[in-house]
N, C-alpha and C positions, 0 to 999 in steps of 0.2 A: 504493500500500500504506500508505501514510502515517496515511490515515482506516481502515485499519481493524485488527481483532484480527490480532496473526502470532502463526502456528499452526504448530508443529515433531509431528512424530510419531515417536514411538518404538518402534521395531517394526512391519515390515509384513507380519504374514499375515493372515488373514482380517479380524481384526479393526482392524489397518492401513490396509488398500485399503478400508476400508469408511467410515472416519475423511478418507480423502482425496475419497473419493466425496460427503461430507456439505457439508466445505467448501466444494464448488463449487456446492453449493445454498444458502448462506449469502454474501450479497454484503457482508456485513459484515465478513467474515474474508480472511484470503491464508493462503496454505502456505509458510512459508517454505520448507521443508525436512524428509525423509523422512531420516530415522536408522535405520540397521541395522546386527547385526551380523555380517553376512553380505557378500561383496565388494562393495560399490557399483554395481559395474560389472555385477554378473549381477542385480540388480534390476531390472525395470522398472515404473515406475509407471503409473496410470492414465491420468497425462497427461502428454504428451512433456514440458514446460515444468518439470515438477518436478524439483529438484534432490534426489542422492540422496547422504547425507556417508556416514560410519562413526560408531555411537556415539562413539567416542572421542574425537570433536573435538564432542563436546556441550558442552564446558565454553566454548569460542570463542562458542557462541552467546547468550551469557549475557545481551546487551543487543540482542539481535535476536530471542527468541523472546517474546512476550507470554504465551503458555500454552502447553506440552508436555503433550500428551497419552498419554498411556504406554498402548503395546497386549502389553507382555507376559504371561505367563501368572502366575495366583495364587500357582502352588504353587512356583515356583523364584525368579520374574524379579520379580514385584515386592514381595516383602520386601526384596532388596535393594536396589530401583533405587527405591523410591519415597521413602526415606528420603532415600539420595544425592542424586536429582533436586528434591527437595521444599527443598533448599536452596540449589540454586541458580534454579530457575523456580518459578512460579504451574504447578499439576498438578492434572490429574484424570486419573483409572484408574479400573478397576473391579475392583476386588479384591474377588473371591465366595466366597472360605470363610469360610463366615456365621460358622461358631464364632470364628474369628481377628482379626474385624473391631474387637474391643476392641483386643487387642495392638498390631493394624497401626495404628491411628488414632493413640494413640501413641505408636508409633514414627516417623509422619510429623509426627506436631505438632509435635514439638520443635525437628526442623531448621527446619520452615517459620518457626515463629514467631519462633525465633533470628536468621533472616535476612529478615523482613517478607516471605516469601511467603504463599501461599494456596494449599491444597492439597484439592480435590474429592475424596476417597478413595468406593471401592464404589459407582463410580455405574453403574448401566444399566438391566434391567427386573428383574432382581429376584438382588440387591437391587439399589436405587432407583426406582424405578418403582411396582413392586407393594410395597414400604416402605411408603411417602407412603400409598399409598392402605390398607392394614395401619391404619397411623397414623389415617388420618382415621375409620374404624370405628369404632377404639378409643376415639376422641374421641367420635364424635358418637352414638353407642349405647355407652355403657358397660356396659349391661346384655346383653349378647351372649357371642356366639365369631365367632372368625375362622375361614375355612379358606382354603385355597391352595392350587388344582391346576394340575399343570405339563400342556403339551403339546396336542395330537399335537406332538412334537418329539424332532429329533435330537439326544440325548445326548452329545456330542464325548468326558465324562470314560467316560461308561460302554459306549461305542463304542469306547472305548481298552483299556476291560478287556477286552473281548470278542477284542480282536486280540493278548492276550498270551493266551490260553489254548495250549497245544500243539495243534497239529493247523487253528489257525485261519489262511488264508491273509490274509484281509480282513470286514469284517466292517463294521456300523453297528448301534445299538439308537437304539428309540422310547422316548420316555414316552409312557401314552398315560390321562387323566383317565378317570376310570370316570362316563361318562354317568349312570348310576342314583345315586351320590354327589352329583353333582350337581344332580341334580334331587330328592334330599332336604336337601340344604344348601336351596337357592334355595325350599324349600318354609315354612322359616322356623323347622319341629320341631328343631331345633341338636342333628343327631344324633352319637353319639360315635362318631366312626371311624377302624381299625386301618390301617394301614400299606397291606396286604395292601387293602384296601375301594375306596380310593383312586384308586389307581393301578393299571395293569400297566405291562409291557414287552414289547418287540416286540425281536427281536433275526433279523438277515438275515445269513446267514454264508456266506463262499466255504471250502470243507475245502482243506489243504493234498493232494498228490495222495497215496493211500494211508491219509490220516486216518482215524478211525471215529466215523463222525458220530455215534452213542449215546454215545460216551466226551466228546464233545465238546460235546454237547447237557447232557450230567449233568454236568460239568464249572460250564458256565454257569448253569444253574438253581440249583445249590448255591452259589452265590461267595456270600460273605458281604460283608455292606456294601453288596451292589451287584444281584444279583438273586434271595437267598434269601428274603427274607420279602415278595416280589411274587409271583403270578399271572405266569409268563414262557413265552413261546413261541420259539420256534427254527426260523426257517426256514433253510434249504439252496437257495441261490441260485449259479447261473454268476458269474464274473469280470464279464461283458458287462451281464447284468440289475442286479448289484452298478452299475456305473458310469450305466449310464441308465436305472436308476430311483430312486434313491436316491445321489444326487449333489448333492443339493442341500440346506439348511441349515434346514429348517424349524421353527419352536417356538412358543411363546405359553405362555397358561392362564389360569384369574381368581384374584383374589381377592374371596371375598365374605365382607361381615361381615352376620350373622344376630342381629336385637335384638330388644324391646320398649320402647315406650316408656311403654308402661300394660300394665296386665292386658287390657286390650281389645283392643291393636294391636300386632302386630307390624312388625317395615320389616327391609326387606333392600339393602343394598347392594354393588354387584357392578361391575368392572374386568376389562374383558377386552382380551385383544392374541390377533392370528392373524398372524403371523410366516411370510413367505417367503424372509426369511435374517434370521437370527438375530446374524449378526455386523456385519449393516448397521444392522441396527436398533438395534444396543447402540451402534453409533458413531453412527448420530446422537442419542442420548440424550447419551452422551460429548461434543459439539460443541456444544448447544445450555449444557449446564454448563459447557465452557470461558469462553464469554460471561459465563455469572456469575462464574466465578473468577475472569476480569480486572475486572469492574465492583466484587467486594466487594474487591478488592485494590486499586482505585483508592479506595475510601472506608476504607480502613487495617485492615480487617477480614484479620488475616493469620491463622495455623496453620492443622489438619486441622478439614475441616468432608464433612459427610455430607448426603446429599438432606433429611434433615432441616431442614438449616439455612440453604437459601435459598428464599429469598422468591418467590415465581415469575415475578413481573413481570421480573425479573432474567435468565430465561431467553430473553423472546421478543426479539427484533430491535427490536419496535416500544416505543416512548416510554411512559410512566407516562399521559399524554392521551391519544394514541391508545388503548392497551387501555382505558382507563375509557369514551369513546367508541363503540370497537366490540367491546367482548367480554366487558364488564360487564354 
C-alpha cells in the first residue's frame, strides 16, 4: 500500500459500494477503510478484506487516509460533513444542488485551505462531467446555446416524491429526453425550448391496498416542482413487476452546444453517457478525481476546487509521457 493513493469512504449505499467497486479497478489506489454510520458489524462490503470502522473514529485516520471520499447525500449529509471533513482530509463528493454549489464551495474552502487540504466539491456527471463539456461549448462556439437533456433514467429525488404521495405503496419515475428536441437541437436551428418540450416522465406505481388510483394519478401529475409542468404518465404496476423490472439504476443524457462560426457554417457539438447504474458511474468519476486531489495537494494546490479546475492529465493513472505518447 505504500506506493499507492489510500482511499477511506464515507458512507456506503449505492453510491458507496460503487466507490469500493472502482478502487479495485484502479491499481494505483488501496481502500483503506469503509466509514459508516450504521453498526459496522451489519455492513458488509464488497470484499471480505475491507475493513469497516464507524464514522466516529474518522478523526484516528487523519495520517492514514490520503483522500476520503464522501458518498453522503446533498440535501442533509454533506453540508455538514464536507466542511468538517475538508479539514481534516484531501475530499471529493459530489454535491448536486446546482443552485447551492456557490454556498457549498465556500463553505469547504475555508476549512481546507486553513488546514492545506484539497477539496474536489460536485464532482460526477452532471454536474462534472457534462460541466466541462457545458464549459468547453461555451468556449469554443461563443456564438451559440447550450442544451442539456437528462435520461432515459431513474430519478432517485423524484422517485422519492412519488413514494410520499398517500395511497402510494412503492413506486420509481423516468426522465425520459424528448427525441424530437433533440433532433432539432443537433439540427443546428438553436430552437427555444419550454420545460414541458424537453422532457417527460414516466412514473411506475405499486397502490397501497384500497388506494384510488385516479386520486393518486392526479395527485402526481399536479406536484409542483417535480411533475406539473412535464408531459407525465402513470402506470399501475404489481409489487413483483415493480422489483424485476425496474430495479435497476439506469440514466445518462447529452449535452450539446449548437454555434456558428460564420454566417456560412454552423458546428455542433455533442457528449453523451448511456448509464446502466448510475451510482457506479458517479463513483468512478468520484475515484479517478480522488487521484487529482492527492497529486494537486502534493504540489501545495490546497482549498475547494471544482471539475473546472483540474487539468486532466491529472486524472489518468498514466505519466505526462505516456499520454503525450498514446492519446495525444
Amino acid at each position: 500500500m505504500s506506493n499507492q493513493i489510500r482511499i477511506g469512504i464515507a458512507g456506503y449505499g449505492n453510491l458507496g459500494r460503487g466507490v469500493e467497486a472502482a478502487i479495485a479497478k484502479n491499481p494505483d489506489m488501496a481502500l483503506v477503510g469503509v466509514f459508516t454510520r450504521r453498526s459496522p458489524e451489519s455492513v458488509t462490503p464488497l470484499f471480505p478484506q475491507a475493513q469497516v470502522h464507524s464514522t466516529s473514529l474518522l478523526s484516528e485516520f487523519r495520517d492514514v487516509v490520503d483522500v476520503l471520499i464522501l458518498c453522503g447525500g446533498s440535501k442533509d449529509d454533506l453540508p455538514r460533513q464536507g466542511p468538517e471533513m475538508a479539514a481534516m482530509f484531501n475530499v471529493v463528493d459530489s454535491f448536486d444542488t446546482h443552485a447551492r454549489i456557490p454556498e457549498y464551495f465556500d463553505s469547504v474552502d475555508a476549512p481546507a485551505r486553513a488546514n492545506g487540504k484539497t477539496a474536489l466539491i460536485s464532482i460526477g456527471w452532471d454536474p462534472g462531467m457534462f460541466s466541462i463539456n457545458r464549459l468547453y461549448g461555451e468556449a469554443l462556439l461563443p456564438d451559440g446555446a447550450t442544451y442539456t437533456f437528462w435520461g432515459k433514467g431513474l430519478s432517485q429525488g423524484h422517485s422519492d416524491a412519488i413514494r410520499r404521495v398517500p395511497g402510494v405503496k412503492a413506486g420509481v419515475q423516468y426522465t425520459l429526453p424528448s427525441s424530437e428536441a433533440i433532433e432539432l437541437v443537433r439540427s443546428g436551428s438553436r430552437p427555444e425550448l419550454s420545460t414541458r418540450q424537453k422532457h417527460t416522465r414516466e412514473c411506475y406505481v405499486v397502490l397501497d391496498e384500497g388506494a384510488d388510483a385516479a386520486a393518486v394519478e392526479h395527485a402526481i401529475v399536479t406536484m409542483p416542482n417535480y411533475f406539473a409542468d412535464y408531459d407525465t404518465q402513470v402506470h399501475f404496476v404489481s409489487e413483483e413487476v415493480l422489483r424485476r423490472e425496474h430495479g435497476r439504476m439506469p440514466h445518462g443524457g447529452f449535452v450539446i452546444r449548437s454555434g456558428n462560426t460564420s454566417e456560412a457554417h454552423a458546428q455542433v457539438i455533442e457528449y453523451s453517457l448511456q448509464l446502466e447504474s448510475n451510482p457506479e458511474f458517479t463513483a468512478s468519476v468520484l475515484v479517478a478525481h480522488a487521484r487529482a486531489a492527492y497529486r494537486l495537494n502534493q504540489q501545495g494546490q490546497y482549498g475547494a476546487k471544482t471539475a473546472f479546475d483540474v487539468p486532466p492529465g491529472l486524472l489518468s493513472i498514466k505519466s505526462a509521457e505516456q499520454l503525450r505518447a498514446e492519446l495525444l
